[in-house]
N, C-alpha and C positions, 0 to 999 in steps of 0.2 A: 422561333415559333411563338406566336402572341400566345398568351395565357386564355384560355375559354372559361369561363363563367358558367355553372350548372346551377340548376335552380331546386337541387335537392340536398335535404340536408344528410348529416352519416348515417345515423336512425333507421331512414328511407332506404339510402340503399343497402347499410345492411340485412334489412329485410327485405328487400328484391333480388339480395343473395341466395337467403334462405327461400325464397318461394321459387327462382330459378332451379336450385338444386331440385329442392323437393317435387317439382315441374318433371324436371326431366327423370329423377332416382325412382317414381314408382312404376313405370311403363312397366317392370318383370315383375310387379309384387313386391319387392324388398325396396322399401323406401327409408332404407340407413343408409342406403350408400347407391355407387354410381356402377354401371357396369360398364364394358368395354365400348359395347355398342350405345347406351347410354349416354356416353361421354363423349363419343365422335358424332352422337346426333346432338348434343349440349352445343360442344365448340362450333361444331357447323350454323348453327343456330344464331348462340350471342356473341362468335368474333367471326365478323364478317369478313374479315381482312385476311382470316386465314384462307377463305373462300373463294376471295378477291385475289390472292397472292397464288393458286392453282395448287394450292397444298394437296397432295393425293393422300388416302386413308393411310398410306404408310407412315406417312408424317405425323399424322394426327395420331396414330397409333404409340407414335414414339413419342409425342407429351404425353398422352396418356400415362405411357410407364411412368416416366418422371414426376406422374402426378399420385402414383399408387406406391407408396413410399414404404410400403410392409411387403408389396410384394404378393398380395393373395387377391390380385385379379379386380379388385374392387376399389372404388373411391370413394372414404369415409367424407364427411362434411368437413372435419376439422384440415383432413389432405388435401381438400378442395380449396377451402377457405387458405391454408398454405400458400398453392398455387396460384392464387388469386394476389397474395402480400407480393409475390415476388413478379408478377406480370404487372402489380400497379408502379412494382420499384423500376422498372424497365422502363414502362410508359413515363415515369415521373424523367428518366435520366433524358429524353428523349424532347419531353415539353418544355421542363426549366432545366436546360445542360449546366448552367451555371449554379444552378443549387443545388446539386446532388451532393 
């Protein structure tokens, strides 16, 4: 797969990280973290592919878990942000297979 070109620099999208999060984390009031419903309205939102791919709430309910790493129903920023390292290590094996 050719390499795509984006015209933002890390700055940018780390903070369309944070304005994402914080986007979707205040819908219930508590805007420190994500809630369940939250976070299947997030995914649904900015990975369309999971959307596209006929992903049902089950599915999305089980990254969820995987992305609530303490376990108490909630998704901090920093668990987010996690999530996020290890979805771009995926994406990256995927665009340059040879440079992983």
């Amino acid at each position: 797969m050719a390499s795509k070109t984006y015209d933002m620099n890390l700055e940018i999208l780390m903070v369309k990280l944070i304005q994402t999060f914080d986007k979707y984390a205040c819908t219930d009031g508590d805007s420190s973290s994500l809630s369940q419903g939250e976070l299947i309205k997030l995914a649904k939102a900015e990975f369309p592919s999971l959307s596209k791919a006929g992903k049902d709430e089950d599915v999305l309910k089980g990254i969820c878990g995987h992305m609530d790493i303490d376990g108490d129903k909630q998704v901090t920023f920093q668990e987010f942000g996690t999530f996020i390292v290890a979805v771009a290590s995926i994406l990256k094996k995927h665009i340059c297979p040879d440079k992983h």
